[in-house]
PDB file as gemmi writes it, atoms N, CA and C in Angstrom:
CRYST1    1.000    1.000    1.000  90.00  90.00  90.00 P 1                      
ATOM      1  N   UNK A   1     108.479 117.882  99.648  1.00  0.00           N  
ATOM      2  CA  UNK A   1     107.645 116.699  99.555  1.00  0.00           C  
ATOM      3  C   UNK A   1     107.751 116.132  98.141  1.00  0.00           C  
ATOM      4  N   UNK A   2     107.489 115.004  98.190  1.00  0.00           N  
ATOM      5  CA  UNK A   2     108.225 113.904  96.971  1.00  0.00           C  
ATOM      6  C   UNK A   2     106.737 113.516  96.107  1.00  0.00           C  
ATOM      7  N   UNK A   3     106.349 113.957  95.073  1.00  0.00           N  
ATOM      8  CA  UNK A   3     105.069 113.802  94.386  1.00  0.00           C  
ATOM      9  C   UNK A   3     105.510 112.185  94.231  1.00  0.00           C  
ATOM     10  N   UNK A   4     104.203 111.468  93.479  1.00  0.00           N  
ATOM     11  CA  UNK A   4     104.185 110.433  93.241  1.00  0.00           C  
ATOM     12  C   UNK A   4     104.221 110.298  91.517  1.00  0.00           C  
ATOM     13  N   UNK A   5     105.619 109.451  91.339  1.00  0.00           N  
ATOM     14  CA  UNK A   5     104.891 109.258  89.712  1.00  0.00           C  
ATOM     15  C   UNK A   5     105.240 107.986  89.345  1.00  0.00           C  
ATOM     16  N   UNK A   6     104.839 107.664  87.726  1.00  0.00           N  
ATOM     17  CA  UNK A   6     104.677 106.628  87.639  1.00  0.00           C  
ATOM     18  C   UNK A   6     105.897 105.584  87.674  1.00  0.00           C  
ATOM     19  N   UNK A   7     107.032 106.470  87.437  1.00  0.00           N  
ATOM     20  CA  UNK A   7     108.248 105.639  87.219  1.00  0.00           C  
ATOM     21  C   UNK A   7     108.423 104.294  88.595  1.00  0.00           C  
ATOM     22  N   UNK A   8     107.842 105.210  89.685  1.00  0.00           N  
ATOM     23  CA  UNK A   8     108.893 104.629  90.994  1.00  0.00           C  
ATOM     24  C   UNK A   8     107.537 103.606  91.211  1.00  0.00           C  
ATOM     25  N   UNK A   9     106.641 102.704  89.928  1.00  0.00           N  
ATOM     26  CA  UNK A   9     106.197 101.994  90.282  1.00  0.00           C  
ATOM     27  C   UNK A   9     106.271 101.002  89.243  1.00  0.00           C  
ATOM     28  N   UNK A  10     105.502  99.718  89.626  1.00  0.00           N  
ATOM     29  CA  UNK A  10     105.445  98.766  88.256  1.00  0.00           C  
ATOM     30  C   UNK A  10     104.206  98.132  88.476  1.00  0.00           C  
ATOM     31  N   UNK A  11     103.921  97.944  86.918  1.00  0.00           N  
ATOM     32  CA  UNK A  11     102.705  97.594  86.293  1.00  0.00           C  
ATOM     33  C   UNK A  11     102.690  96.444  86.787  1.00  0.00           C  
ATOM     34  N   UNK A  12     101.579  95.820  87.641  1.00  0.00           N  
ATOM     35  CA  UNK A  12     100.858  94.428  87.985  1.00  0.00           C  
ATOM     36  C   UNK A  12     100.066  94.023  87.581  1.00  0.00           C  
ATOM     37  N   UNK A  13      99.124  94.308  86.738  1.00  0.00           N  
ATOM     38  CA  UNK A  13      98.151  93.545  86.580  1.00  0.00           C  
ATOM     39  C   UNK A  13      97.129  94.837  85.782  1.00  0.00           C  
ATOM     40  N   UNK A  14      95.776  94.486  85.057  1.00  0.00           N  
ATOM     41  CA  UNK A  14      94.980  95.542  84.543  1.00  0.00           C  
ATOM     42  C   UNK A  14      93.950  95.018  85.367  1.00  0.00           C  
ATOM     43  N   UNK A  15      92.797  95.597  85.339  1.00  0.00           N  
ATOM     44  CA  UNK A  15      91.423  95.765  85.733  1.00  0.00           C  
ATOM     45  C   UNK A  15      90.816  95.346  84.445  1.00  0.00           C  
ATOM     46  N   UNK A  16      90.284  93.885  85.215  1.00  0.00           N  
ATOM     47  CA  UNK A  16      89.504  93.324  82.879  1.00  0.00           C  
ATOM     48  C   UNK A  16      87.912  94.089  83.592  1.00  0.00           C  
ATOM     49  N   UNK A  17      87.256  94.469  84.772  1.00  0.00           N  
ATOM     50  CA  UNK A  17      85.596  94.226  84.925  1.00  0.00           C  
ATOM     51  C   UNK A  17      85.509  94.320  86.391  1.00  0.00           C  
ATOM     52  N   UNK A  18      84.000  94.622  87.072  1.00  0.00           N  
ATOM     53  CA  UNK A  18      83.804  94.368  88.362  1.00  0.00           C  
ATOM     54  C   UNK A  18      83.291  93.108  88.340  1.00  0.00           C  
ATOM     55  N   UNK A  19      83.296  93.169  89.420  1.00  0.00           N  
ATOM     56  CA  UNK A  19      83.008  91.450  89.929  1.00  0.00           C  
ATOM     57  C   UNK A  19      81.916  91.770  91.093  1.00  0.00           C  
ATOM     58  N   UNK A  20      80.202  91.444  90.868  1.00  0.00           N  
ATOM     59  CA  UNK A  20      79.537  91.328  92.019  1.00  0.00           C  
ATOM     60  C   UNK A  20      79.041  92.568  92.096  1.00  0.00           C  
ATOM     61  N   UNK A  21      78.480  92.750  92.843  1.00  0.00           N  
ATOM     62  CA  UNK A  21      77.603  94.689  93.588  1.00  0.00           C  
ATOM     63  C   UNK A  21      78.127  95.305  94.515  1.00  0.00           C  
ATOM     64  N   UNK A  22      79.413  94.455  95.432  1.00  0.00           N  
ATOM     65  CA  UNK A  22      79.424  95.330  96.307  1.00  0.00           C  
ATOM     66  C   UNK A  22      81.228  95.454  96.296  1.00  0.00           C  
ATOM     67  N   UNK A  23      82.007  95.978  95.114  1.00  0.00           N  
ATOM     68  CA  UNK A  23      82.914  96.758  94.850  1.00  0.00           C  
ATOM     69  C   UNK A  23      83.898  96.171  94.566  1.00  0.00           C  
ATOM     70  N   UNK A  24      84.060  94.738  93.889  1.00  0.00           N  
ATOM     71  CA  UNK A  24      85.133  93.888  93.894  1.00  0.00           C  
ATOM     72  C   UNK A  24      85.088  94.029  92.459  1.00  0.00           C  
ATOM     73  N   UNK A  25      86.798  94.091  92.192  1.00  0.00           N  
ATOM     74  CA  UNK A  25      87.270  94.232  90.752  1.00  0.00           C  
ATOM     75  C   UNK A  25      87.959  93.248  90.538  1.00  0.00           C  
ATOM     76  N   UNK A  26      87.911  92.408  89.351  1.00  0.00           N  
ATOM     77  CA  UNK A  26      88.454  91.479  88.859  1.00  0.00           C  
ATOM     78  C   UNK A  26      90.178  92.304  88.124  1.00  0.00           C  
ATOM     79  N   UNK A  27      90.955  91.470  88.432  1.00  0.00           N  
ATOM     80  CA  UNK A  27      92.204  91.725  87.858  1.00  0.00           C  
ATOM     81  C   UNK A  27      92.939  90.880  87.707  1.00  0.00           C  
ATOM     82  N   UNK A  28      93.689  90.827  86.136  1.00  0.00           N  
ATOM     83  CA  UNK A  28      94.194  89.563  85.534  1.00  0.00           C  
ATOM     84  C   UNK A  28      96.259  90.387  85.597  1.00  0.00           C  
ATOM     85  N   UNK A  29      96.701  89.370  86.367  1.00  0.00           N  
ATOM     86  CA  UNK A  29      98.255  89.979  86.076  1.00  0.00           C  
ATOM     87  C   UNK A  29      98.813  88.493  85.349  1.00  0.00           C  
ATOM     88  N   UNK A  30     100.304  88.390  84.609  1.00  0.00           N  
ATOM     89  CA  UNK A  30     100.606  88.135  84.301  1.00  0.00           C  
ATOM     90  C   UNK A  30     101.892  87.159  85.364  1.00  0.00           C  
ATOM     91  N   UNK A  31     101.877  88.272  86.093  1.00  0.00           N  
ATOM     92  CA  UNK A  31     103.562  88.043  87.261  1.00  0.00           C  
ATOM     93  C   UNK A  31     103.189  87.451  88.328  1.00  0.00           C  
ATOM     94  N   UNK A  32     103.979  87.040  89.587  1.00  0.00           N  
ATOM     95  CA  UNK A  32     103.956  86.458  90.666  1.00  0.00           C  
ATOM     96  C   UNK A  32     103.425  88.194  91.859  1.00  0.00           C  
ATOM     97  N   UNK A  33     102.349  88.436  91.912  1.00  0.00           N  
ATOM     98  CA  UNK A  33     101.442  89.339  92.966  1.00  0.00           C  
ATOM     99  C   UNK A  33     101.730  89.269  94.286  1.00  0.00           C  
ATOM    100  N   UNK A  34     102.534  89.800  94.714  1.00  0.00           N  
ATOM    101  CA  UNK A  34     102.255  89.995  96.560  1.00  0.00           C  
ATOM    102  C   UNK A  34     101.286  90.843  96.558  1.00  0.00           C  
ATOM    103  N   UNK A  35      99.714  91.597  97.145  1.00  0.00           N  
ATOM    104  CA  UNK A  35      98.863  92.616  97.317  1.00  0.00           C  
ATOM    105  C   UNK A  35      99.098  92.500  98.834  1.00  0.00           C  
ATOM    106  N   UNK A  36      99.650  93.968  98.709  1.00  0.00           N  
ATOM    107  CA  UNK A  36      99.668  94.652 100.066  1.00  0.00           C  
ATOM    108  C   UNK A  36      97.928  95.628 100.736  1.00  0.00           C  
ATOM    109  N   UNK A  37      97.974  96.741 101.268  1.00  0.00           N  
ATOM    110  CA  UNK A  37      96.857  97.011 101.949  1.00  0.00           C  
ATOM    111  C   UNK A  37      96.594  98.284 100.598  1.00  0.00           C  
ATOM    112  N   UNK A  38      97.972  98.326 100.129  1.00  0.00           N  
ATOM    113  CA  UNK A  38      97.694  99.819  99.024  1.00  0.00           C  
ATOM    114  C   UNK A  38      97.981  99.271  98.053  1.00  0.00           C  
ATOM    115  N   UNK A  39      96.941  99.689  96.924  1.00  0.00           N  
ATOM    116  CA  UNK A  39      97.226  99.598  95.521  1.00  0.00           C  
ATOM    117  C   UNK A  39      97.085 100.548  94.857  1.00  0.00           C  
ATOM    118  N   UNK A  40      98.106 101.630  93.634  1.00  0.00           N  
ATOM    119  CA  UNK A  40      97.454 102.402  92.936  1.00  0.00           C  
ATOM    120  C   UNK A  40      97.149 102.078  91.749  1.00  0.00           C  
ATOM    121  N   UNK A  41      95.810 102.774  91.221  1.00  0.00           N  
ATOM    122  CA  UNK A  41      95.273 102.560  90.229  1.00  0.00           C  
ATOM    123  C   UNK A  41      95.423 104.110  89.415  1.00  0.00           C  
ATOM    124  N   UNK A  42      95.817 103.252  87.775  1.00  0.00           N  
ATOM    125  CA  UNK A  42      96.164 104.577  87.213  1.00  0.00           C  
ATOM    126  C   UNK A  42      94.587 104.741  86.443  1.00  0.00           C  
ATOM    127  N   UNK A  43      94.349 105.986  86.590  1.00  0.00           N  
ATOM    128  CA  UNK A  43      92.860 106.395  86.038  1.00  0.00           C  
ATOM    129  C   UNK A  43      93.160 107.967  85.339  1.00  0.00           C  
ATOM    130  N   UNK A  44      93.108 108.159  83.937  1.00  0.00           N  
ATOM    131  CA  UNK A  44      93.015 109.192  83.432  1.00  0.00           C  
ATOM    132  C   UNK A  44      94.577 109.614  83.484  1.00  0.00           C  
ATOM    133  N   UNK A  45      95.554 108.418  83.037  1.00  0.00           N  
ATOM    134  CA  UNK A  45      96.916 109.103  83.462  1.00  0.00           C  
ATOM    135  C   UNK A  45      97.363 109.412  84.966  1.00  0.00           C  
ATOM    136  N   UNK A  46      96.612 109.374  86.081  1.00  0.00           N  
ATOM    137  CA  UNK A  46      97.006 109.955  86.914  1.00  0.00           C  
ATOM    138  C   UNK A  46      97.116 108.682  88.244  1.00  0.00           C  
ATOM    139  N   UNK A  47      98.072 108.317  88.833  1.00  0.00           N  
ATOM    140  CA  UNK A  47      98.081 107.202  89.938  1.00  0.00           C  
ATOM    141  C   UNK A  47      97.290 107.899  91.329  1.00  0.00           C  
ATOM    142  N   UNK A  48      96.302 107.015  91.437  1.00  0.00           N  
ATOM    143  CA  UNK A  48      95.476 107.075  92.751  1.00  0.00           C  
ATOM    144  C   UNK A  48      95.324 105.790  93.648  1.00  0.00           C  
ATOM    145  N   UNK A  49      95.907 106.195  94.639  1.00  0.00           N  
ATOM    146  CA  UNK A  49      95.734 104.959  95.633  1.00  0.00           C  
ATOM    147  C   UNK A  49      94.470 104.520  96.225  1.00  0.00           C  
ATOM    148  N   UNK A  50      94.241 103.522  96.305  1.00  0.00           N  
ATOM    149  CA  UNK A  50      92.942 102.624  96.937  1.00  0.00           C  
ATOM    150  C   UNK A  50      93.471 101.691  97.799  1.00  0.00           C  
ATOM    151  N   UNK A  51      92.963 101.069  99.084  1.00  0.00           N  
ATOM    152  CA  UNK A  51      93.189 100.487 100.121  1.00  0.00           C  
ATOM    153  C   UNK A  51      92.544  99.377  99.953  1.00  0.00           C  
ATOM    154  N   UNK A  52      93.289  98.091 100.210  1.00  0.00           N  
ATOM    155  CA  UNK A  52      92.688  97.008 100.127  1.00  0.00           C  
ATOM    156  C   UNK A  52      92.213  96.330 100.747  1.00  0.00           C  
ATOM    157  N   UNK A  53      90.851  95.759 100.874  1.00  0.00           N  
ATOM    158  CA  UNK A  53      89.874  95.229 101.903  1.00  0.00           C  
ATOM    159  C   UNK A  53      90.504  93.748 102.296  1.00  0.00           C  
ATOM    160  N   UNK A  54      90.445  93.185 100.843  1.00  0.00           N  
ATOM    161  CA  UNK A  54      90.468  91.761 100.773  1.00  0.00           C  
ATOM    162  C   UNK A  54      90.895  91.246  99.474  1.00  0.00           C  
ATOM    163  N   UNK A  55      91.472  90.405  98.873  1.00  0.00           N  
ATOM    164  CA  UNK A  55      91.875  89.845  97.939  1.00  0.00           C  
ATOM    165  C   UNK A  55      91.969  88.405  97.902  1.00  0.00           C  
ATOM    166  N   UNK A  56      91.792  87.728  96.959  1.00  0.00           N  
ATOM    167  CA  UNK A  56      91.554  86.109  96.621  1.00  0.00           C  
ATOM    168  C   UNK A  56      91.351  85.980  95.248  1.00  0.00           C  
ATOM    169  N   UNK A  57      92.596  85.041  95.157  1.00  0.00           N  
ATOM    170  CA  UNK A  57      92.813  84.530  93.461  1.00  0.00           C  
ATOM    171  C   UNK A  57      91.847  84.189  93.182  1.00  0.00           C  
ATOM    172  N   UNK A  58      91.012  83.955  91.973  1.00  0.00           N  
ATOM    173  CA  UNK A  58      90.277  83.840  90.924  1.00  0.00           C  
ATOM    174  C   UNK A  58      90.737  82.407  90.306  1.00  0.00           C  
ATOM    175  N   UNK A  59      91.779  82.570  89.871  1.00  0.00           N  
ATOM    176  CA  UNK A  59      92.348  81.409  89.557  1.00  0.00           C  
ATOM    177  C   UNK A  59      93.610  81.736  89.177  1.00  0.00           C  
ATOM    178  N   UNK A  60      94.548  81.237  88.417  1.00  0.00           N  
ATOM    179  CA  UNK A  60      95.888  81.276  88.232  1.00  0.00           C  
ATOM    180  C   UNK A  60      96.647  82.527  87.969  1.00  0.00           C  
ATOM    181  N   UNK A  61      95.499  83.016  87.337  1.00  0.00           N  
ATOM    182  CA  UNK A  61      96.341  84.812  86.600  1.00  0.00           C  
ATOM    183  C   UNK A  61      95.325  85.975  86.894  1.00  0.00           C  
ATOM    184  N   UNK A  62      94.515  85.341  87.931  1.00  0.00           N  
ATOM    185  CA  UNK A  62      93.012  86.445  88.163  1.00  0.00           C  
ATOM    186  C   UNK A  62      93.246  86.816  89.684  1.00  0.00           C  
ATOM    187  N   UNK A  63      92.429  87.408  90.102  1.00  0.00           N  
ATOM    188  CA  UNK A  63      92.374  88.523  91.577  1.00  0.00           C  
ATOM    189  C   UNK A  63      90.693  88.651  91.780  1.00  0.00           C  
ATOM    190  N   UNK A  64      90.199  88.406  92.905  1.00  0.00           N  
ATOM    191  CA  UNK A  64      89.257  89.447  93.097  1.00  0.00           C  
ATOM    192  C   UNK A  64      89.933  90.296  94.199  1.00  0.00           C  
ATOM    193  N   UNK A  65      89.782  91.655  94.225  1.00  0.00           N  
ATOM    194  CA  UNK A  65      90.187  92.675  95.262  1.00  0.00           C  
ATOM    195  C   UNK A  65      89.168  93.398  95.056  1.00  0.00           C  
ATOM    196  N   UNK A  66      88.939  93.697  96.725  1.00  0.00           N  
ATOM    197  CA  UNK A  66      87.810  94.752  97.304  1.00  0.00           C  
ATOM    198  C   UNK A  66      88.450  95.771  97.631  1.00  0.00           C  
TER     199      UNK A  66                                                      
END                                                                             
């Protein structure tokens, strides 16, 4: 079995803040974003995947994702 690391991915975007009470994170990328249903988030060095509810630009270089 094939661990996950960081190489076999690329950086999209950071996490600037949450957005709201009920679990939406604001995220500012730089690049052209396709968001699929999986995103990992690197936390403490370590990539952890989170599943995506819903997503909608913010505006030009922003995200909200649930």
């Amino acid at each position: 079995m094939k661990s996950i690391q960081k190489k076999d991915f690329m950086e999209a975007g950071t996490v600037v803040k949450t957005h709201g009470t009920k679990g939406d994170l604001k995220i500012v990328t730089d690049i052209k974003v396709k968001l699929t249903e999986w995103a990992f988030l690197e936390i403490r060095e370590k990539l952890v995947p989170f599943y995506i509810e819903q997503a909608q630009t913010a505006n030009h270089d922003e995200w909200l994702v649930k």
